[in-house]
C-alpha atoms as an extended CHARMM CRD file, in Angstrom:
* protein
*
        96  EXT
         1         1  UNK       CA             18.1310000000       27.6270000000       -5.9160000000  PROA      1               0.0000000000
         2         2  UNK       CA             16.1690000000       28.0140000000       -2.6500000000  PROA      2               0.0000000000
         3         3  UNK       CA             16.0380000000       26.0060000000        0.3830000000  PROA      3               0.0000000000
         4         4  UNK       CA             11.9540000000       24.9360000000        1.1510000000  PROA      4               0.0000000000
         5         5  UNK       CA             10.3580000000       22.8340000000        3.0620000000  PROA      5               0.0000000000
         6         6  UNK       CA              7.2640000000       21.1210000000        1.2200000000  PROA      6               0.0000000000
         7         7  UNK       CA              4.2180000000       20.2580000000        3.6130000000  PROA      7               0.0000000000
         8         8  UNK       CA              1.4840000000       18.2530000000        2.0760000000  PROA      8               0.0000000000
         9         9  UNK       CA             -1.6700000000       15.9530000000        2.7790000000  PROA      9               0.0000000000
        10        10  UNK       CA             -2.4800000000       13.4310000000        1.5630000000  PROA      10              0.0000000000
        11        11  UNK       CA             -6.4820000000       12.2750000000        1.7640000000  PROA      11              0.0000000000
        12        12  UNK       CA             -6.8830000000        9.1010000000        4.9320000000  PROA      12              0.0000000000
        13        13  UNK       CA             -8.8870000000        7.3730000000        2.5430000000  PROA      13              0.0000000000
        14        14  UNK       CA             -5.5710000000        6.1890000000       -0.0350000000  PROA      14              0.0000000000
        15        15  UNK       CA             -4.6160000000        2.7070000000        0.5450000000  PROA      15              0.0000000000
        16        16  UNK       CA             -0.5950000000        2.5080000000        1.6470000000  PROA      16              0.0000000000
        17        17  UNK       CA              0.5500000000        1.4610000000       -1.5870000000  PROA      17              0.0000000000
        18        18  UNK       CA             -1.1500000000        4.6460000000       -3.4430000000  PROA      18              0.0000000000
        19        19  UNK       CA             -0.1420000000        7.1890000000       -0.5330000000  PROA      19              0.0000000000
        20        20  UNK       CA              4.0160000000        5.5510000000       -0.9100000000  PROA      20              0.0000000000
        21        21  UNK       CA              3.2930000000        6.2060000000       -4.6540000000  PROA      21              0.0000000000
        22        22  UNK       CA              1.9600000000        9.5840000000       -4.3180000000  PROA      22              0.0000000000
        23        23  UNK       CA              4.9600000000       10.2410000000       -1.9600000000  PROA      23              0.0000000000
        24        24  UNK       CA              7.1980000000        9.3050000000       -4.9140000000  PROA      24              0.0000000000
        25        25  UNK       CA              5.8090000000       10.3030000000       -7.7000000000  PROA      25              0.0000000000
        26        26  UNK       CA              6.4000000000       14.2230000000       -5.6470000000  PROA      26              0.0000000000
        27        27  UNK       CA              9.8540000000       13.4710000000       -5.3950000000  PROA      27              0.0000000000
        28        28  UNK       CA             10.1450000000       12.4190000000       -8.3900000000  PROA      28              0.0000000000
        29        29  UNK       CA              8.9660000000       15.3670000000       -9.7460000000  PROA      29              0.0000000000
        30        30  UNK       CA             11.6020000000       17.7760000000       -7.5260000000  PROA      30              0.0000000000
        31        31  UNK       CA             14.1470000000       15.5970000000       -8.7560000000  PROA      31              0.0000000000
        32        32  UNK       CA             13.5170000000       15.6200000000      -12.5720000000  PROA      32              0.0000000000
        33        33  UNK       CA             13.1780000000       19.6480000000      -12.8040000000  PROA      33              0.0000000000
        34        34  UNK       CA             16.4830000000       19.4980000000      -11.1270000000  PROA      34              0.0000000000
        35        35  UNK       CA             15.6250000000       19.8100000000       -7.5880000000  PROA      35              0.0000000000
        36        36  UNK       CA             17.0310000000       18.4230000000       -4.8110000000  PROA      36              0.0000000000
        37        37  UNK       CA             15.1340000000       16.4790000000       -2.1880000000  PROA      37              0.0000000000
        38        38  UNK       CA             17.0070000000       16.5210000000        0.8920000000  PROA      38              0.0000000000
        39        39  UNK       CA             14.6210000000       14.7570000000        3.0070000000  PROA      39              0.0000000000
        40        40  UNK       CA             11.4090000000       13.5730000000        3.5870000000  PROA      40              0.0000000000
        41        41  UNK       CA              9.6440000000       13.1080000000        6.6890000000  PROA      41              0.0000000000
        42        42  UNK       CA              6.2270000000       11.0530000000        7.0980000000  PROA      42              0.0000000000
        43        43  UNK       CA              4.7920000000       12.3560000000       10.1950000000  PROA      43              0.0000000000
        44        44  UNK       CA              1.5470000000        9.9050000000        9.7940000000  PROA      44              0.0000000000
        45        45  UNK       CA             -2.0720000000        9.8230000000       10.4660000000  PROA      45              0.0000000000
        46        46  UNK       CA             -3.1380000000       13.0290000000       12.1650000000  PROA      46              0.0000000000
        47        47  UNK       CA             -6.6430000000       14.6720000000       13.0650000000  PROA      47              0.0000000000
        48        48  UNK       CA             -7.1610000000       18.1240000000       11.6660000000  PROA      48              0.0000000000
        49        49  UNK       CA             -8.6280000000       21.1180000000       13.0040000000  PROA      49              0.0000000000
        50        50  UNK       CA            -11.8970000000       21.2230000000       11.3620000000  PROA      50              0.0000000000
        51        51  UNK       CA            -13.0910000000       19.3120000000        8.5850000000  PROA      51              0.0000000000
        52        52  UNK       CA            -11.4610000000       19.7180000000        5.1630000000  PROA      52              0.0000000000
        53        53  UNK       CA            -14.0350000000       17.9920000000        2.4140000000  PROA      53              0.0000000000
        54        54  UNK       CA            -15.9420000000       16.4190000000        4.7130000000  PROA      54              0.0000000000
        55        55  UNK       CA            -12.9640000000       14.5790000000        5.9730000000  PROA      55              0.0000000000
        56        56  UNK       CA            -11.3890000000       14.5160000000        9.3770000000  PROA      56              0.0000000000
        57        57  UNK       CA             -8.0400000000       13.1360000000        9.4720000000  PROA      57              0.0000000000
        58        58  UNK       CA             -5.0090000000       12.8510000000        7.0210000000  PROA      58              0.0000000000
        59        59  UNK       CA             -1.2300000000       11.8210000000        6.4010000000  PROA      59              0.0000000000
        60        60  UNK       CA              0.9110000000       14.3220000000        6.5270000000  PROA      60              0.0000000000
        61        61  UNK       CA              4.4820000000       14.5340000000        4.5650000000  PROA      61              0.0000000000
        62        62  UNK       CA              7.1720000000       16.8500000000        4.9900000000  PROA      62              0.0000000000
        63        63  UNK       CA             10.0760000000       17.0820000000        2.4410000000  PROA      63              0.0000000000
        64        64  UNK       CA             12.9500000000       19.3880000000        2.4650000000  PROA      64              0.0000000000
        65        65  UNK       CA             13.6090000000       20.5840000000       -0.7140000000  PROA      65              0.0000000000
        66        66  UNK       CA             15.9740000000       22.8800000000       -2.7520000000  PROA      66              0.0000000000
        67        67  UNK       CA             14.1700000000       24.0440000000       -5.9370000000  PROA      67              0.0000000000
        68        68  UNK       CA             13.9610000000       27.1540000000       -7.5760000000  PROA      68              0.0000000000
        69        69  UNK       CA             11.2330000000       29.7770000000       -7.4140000000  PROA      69              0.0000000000
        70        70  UNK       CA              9.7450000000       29.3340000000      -11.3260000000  PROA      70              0.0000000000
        71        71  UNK       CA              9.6860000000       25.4280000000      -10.6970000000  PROA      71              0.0000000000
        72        72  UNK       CA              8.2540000000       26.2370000000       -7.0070000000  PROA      72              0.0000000000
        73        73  UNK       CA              4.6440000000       28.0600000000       -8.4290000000  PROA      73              0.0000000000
        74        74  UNK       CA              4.5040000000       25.0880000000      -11.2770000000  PROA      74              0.0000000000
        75        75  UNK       CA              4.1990000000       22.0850000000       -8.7620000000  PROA      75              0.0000000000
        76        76  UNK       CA              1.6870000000       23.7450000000       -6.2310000000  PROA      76              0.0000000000
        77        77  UNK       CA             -0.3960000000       24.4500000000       -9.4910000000  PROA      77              0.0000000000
        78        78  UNK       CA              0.2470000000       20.9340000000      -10.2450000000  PROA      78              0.0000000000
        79        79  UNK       CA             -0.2590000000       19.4470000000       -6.8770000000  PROA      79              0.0000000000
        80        80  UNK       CA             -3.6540000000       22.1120000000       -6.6460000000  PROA      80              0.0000000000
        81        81  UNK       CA             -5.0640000000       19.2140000000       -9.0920000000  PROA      81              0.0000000000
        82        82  UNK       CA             -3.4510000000       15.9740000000       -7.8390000000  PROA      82              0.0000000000
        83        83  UNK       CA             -5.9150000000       13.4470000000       -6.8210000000  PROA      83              0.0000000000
        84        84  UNK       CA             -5.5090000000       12.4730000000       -3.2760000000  PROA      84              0.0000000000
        85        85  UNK       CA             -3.9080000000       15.7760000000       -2.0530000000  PROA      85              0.0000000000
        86        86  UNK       CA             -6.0010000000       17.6100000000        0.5140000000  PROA      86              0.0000000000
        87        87  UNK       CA             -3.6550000000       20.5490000000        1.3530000000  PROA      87              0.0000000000
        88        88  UNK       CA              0.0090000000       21.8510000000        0.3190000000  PROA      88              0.0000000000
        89        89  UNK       CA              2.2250000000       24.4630000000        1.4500000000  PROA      89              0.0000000000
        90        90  UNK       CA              5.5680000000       25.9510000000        0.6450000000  PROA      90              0.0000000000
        91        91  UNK       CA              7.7610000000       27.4860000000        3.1570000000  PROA      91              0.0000000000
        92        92  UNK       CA             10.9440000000       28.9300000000        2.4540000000  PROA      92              0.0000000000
        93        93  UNK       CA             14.0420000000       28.5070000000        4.4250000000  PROA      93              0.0000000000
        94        94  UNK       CA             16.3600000000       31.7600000000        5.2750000000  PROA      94              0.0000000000
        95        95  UNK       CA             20.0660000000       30.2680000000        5.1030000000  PROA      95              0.0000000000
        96        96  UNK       CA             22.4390000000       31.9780000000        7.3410000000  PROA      96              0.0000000000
C-alpha cells in the first residue's frame, strides 16, 4: 500500500450537513476497501482561481490516505461522478 494525500472540492452550494456527509461517506469508502485514512484536514471555504461551472468558491478537504494503486484509479472514477464534487486529485507520497 501507498502513502497519498487525497485533495478534493466539494461544490459552496452543499448545506453543512450534506458536505460532513460527503466528507464521510469518502472515508468511508478508503476504509471499507481496506484503506487507511490517516487524517483529514478541512481547510474551508476558499475562492478559486477562475471559475469552475460557473462557480467561484468551494470547500476544500484534504485526507491522508494509505490505499493501494488498483483501489486508487476506482475512487477518482467514482468520485469523477459524485454529486457535489467539483475537483479531485491524488498525490502520492515518497516515504523515506
Amino acid at each position: 500500500m501507498n502513502k497519498y494525500e487525497l485533495m478534493f472540492i466539494v461544490a459552496s452550494d452543499l448545506p453543512e450537513e450534506k458536505r460532513e456527509e460527503l466528507i464521510a461517506k469518502q472515508k468511508a469508502y478508503v476504509e471499507s476497501h481496506k484503506g487507511i485514512v490517516e487524517g483529514i484536514e478541512k481547510m474551508g471555504m476558499k475562492k478559486f482561481a477562475y471559475p469552475i461551472n460557473f462557480k467561484t468558491e468551494g470547500f476544500y478537504v484534504l485526507m491522508n490516505i494509505e490505499f493501494s494503486a488498483n483501489e486508487v484509479d476506482a475512487m477518482s472514477k467514482l468520485m469523477n461522478i459524485t454529486d457535489g464534487i467539483v475537483r479531485h486529485m491524488f498525490v502520492k507520497k515518497i516515504v523515506k
